[in-house]
C-alpha positions in Angstrom: 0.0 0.0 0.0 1.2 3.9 0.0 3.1 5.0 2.1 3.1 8.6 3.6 3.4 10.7 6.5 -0.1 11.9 6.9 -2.3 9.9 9.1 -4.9 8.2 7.2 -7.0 8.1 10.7 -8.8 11.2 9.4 -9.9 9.8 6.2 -12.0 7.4 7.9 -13.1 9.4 10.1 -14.9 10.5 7.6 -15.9 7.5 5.7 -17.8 6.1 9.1 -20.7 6.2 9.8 -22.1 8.7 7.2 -24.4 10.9 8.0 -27.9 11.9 5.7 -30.8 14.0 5.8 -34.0 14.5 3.8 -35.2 17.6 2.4 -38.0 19.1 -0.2 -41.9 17.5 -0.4 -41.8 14.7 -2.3 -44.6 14.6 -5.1 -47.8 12.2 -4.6 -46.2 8.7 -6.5 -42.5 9.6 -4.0 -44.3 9.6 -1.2 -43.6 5.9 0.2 -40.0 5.9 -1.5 -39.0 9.0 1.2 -40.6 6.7 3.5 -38.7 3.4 2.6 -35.3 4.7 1.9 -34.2 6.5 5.1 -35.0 3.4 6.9 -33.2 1.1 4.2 -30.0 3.7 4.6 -30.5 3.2 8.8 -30.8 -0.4 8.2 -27.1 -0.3 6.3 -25.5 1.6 8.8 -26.2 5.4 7.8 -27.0 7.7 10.2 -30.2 10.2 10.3 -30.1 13.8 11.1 -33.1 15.8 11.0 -31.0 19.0 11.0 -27.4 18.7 10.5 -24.9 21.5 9.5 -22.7 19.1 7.4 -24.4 15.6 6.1 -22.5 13.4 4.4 -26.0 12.6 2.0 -29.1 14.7 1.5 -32.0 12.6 -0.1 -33.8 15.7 -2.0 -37.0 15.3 -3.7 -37.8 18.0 -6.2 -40.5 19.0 -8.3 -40.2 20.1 -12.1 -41.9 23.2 -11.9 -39.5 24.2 -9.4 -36.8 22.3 -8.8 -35.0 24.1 -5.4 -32.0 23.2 -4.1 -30.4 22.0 -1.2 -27.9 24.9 -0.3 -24.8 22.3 1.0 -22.7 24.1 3.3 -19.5 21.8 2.8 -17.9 20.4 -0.9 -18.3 16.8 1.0 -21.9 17.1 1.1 -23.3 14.5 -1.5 -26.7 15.5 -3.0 -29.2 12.9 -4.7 -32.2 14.9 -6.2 -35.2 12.9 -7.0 -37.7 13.8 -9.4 -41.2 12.0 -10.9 -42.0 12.4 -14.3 -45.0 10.8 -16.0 -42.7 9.6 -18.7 -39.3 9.4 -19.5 -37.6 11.8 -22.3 -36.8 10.8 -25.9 -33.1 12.4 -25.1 -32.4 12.2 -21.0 -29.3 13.4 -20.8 -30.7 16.9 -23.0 -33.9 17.1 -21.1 -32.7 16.0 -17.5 -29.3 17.3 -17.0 -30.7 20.9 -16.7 -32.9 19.3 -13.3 -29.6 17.9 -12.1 -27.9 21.2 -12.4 -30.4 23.7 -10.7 -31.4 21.5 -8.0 -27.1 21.6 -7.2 -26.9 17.4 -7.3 -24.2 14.9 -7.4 -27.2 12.3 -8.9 -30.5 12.7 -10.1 -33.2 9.8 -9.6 -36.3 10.2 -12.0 -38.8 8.1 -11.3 -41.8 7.1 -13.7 -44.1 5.1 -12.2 -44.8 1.3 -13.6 -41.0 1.4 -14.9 -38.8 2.7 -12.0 -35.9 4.9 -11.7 -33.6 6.4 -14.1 -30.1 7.8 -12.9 -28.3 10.4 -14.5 -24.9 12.1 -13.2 -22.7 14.9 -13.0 -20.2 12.6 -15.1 -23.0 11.8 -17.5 -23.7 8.0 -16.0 -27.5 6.7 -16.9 -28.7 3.8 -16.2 -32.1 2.3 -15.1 -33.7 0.2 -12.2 -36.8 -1.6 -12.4 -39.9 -1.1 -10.3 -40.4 -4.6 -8.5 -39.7 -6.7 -5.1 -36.7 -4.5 -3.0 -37.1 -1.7 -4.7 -36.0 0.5 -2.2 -33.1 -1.5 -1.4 -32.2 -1.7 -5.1 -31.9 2.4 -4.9 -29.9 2.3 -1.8 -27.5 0.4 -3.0 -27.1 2.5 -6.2 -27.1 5.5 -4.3 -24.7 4.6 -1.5 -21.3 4.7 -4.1 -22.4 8.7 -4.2 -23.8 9.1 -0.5 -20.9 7.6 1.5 -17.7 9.2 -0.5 -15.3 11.3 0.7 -14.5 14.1 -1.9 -10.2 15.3 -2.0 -10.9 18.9 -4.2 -9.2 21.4 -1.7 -5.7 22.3 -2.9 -3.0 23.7 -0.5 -0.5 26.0 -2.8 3.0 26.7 -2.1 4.2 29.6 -3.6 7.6 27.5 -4.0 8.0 26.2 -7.8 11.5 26.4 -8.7 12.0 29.5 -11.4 13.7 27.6 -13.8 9.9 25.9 -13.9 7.9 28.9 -14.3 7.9 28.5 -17.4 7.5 24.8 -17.9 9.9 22.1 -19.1 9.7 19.4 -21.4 7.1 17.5 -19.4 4.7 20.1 -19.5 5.2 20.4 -23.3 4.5 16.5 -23.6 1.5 17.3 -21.4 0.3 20.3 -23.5 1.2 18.1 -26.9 -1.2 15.2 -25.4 -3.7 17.6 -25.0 -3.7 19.0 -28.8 -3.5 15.4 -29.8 -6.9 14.0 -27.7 -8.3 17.3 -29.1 -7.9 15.9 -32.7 -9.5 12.9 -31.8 -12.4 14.5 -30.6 -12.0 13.0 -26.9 -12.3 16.2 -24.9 -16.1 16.5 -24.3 -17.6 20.0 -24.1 -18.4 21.0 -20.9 -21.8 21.7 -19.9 -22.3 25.2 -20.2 -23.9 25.7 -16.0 -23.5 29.1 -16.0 -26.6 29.2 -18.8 -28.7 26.9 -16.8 -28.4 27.7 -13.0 -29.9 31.5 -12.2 -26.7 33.6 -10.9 -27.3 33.1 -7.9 -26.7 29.3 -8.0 -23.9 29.7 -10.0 -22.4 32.2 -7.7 -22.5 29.3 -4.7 -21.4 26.6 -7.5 -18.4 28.7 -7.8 -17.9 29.8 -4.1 -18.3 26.2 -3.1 -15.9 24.4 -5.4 -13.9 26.7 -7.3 -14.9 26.1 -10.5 -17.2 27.5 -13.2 -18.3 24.6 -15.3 -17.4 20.5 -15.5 -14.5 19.3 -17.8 -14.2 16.3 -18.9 -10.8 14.0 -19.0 -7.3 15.0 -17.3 -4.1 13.9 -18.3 -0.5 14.0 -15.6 3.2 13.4 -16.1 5.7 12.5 -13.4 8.8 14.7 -12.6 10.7 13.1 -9.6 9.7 10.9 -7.5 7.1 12.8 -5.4 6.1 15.2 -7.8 3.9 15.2 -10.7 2.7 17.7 -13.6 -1.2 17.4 -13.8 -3.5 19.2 -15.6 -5.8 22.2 -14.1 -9.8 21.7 -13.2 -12.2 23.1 -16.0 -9.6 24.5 -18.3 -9.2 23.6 -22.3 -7.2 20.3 -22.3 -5.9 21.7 -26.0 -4.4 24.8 -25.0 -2.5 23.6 -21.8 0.2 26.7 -21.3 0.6 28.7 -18.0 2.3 26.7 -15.3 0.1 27.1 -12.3 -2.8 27.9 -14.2 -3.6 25.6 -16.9 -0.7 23.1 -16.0 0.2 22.3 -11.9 2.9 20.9 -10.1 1.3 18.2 -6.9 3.7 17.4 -4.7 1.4 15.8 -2.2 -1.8 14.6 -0.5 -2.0 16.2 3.2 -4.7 13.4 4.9 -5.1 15.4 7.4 -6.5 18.5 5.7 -7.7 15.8 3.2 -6.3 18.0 0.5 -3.8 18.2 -2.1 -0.8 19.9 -2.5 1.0 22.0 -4.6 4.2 24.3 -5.5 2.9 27.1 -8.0 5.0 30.2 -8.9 4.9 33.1 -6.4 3.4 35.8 -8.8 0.6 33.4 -10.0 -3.0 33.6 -9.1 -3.5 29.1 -9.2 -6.6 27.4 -10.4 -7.7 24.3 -8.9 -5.8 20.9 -10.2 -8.0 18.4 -11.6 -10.2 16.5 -9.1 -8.7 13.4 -9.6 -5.2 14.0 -8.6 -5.7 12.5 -5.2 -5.9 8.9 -7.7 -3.0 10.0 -9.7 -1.0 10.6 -7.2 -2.0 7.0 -4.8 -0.7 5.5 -8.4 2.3 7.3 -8.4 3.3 6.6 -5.3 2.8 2.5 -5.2 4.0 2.4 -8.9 7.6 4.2 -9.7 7.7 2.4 -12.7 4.3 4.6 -13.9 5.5 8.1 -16.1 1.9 9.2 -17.2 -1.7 9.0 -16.6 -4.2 9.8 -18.8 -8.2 9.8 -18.5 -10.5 9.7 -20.8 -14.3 9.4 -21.0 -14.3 6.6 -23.5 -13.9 2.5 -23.3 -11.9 0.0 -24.6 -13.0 -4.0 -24.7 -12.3 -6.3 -22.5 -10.7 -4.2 -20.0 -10.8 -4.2 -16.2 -13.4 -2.2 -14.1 -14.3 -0.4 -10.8 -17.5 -2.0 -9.6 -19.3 0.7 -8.1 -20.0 4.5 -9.6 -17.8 6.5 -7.5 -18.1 10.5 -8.6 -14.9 11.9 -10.1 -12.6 13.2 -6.8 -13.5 11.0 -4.3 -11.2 9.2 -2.2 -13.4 5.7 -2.9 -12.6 6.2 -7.0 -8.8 6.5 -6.2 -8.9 3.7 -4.1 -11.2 1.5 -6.3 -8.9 2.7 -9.6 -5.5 2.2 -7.5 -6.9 -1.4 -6.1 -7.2 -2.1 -10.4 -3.6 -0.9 -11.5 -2.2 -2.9 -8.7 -3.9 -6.2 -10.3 -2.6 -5.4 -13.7 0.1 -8.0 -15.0 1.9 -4.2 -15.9 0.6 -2.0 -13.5 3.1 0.9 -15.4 0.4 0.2 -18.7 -2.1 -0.6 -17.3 -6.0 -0.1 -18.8 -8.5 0.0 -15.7 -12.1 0.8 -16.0 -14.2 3.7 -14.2 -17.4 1.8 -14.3 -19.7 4.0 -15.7 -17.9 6.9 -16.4 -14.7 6.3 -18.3 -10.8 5.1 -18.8 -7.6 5.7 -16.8 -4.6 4.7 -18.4 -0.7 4.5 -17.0 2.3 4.5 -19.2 5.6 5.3 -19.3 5.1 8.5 -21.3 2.3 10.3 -22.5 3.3 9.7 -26.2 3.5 5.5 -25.1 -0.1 6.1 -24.1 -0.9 7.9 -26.9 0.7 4.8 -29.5 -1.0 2.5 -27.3 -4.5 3.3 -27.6 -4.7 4.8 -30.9 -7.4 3.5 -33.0 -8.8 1.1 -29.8 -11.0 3.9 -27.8 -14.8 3.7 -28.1 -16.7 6.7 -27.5 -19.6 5.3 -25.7 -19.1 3.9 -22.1 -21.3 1.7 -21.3 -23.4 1.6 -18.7 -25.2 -0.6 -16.2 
């Protein structure tokens, strides 16, 4: 396993037992599900709070006229939004996603009556479950992945970065080449434009509460030395990677106790976040020395390796899961693992090895289930 000198005592701290609450009125055919599923989630360990400052999970039913929020205090704070619709959409993810958005979720549940639930989220995951015998436990299962995780997005900077890397180095040009290159292959998603479907004042929180002002799809890192690692920044283009510290960071660590990451940025730069999934980068970095790049992509390759649950993107539980995979690879330094649900991490030896490798394998679609 990794080894460090944080304590990993906070981390489960955290993990156990987590905490949920229930907000909103739940619509006439909801009603027994907001009934059933708190109990189910007792039944599994959770704990209920009928006011708490900081749940882990808030179970928030929403109604499409008005979908309101529930105004998290905390990044950790997972929110599953459910919703009943008489029907489902001819195109989900176009119809739905705007639900998902405005009512400030980490998963949205649609249920239709006589067919069940639909999930959609953040990272674009759908999938159904069937109205029938266990229902209710059925959806706790699928929602506990989202409603127990521990999310690693803070970033510590250290105004430290050598100057002879202010400017970059030949790493950070390999990064900003792979960029160009998954740009030509059309891999780099568009991110949903959030600021055009939350009202400002939502937005405003959005970007208060993480940092960010939209969701990016894919990230791609580089090692340096043996700690360190170039990585690319949260919610920037992934074809123009060019200021160090802005569109490009150096992480030098993951502080367990203030369950963030680290970094060393130049003194006169203003730093954007790193990607959210550093904290996985940088567990495979540290068990593997043998591992030069990491790349991930929201696409799939055949018969491949995969996480079994749908962690969301900057959890600790997706590192772990993802880490657990590359460790069981008969290569762990190329390995293929994965993200079930969501998408591909790759390891190599260089970005350009990565690049050779899976040129001409990637399928767009991820499949889901």
């Amino acid at each position: 396993m990794i080894q460090s000198k944080n304590d990993y005592s906070s981390i489960l701290a955290l993990q156990s037992p987590p905490t949920f609450t229930v907000f909103g009125q739940p619509t006439a055919g909801l009603e027994a599900l907001s009934q059933e599923l708190p109990t189910v989630l007792q039944a599994q360990g959770y704990r209920f709070e009928s006011e708490p400052d900081s749940p882990r999970a808030v179970l928030n039913f929403i109604r499409a006229e008005k979908p309101i929020p529930y105004r998290r205090k905390a990044q950790g704070t997972m929110v599953i939004s459910f919703l009943e619709l008489p029907q489902m959409p001819a195109d989900p993810i176009a119809s739905l996603y705007g639900y998902l958005v405005r009512a400030l979720s980490n998963m949205l549940v649609v249920y239709v009556p006589g067919q069940g639930a639909y999930f959609l989220t953040l990272e674009l995951g759908q999938y159904h479950e069937p109205e029938g015998p266990g229902f209710a436990e059925r959806l706790a299962e699928r929602i506990h992945p989202i409603a127990s995780s521990v999310l690693v997005v803070n970033n510590l900077f250290e105004p430290d970065l050598e100057p002879e890397l202010w400017q970059g180095d030949a790493l950070t040009e390999s990064l900003s080449a792979a960029g160009r290159k998954l740009a030509e292959w059309d891999l780099l998603p568009t991110a949903f434009p959030i600021e055009e479907i939350l009202p400002p004042e939502d937005f405003r929180h959005v970007k208060r509460l993480y940092g960010i002002g939209g969701l990016s799809y894919g990230n791609l890192s580089v090692r340096k030395d043996e700690k360190r690692f170039w990585m690319s920044a949260s919610g920037v283009d992934k074809a123009n990677l060019r200021e160090v510290g802005r569109d490009i960071l150096m992480v030098t660590d993951y502080d367990a106790e203030q369950n963030a990451m680290r970094l060393s940025v130049p003194p006169h730069v203003e730093p954007r976040r790193v990607s959210v999934d550093a904290i996985e980068h940088w567990m495979i970095y540290r068990e593997h020395p043998q591992v030069g790049a990491i790349l991930h992509v929201h696409a799939w390759m055949e018969n491949i390796s995969s996480t079994q649950f749908n962690y969301p993107c900057g959890t600790y539980q997706l590192a772990d899961a993802v880490a657990e995979k590359v460790r069981q690879a008969p290569d762990p330094s190329r390995a293929v693992v994965g993200l079930k649900n969501h998408g591909l991490t790759i390891t190599g030896h260089s970005l350009p090895e990565i690049l050779e490798r899976i040129e001409g394998r990637l399928l767009r679609q991820v499949p889901m289930s």
